[in-house]
C-alpha positions, 0 to 999 in steps of 0.5 A: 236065794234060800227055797223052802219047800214044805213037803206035800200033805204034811204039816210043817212043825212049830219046830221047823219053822222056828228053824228058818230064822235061825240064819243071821245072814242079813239081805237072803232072799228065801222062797217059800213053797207050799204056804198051805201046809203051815196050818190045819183045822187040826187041834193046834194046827195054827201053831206053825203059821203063828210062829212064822209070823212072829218069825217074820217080825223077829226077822225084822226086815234082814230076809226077803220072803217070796211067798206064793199063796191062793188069795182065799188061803192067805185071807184066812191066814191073815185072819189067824196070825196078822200076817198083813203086820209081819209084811212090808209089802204084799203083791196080789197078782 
């Protein structure tokens, strides 16, 4: 397991999360915490959720995500950067 624990009150760089899928290992599993600091209402605040949607299609199924993310926080998401394409699956608890 790989955590991925974005720092509070900080927004995550394009750079940072293009980093994530540098790793080739094939069948990780990596946890991500803190899905809300992948974008802002900020001038090019998008950019780090976009990138980690094109990561995640990139990645092409060789990683498991397990993201915890508020319902309203993931719709909007989802909206932005099509998130729903990058997932095989999406649990709503």
């Amino acid at each position: 397991m790989v955590p991925i624990t974005t720092p509070p009150c900080d927004l995550v760089t394009v750079a940072e999360v293009e980093a994530w899928f540098q790793v080739t290992q094939r069948d990780r599993l990596v946890v991500l915490e803190g899905f809300e600091w992948l974008f802002s209402m900020s001038p090019g605040g998008m950019g780090p959720l976009r990138a980690f949607a094109r990561g995640l299609v990139r990645d092409d199924g060789r990683s498991r995500w397990l993201i915890e993310a508020h319902t309203p926080l993931w719709a909007f998401a989802n909206r932005v950067a099509d998130l729903a394409d990058a997932f095989a699956e999406v649990v709503e608890l």
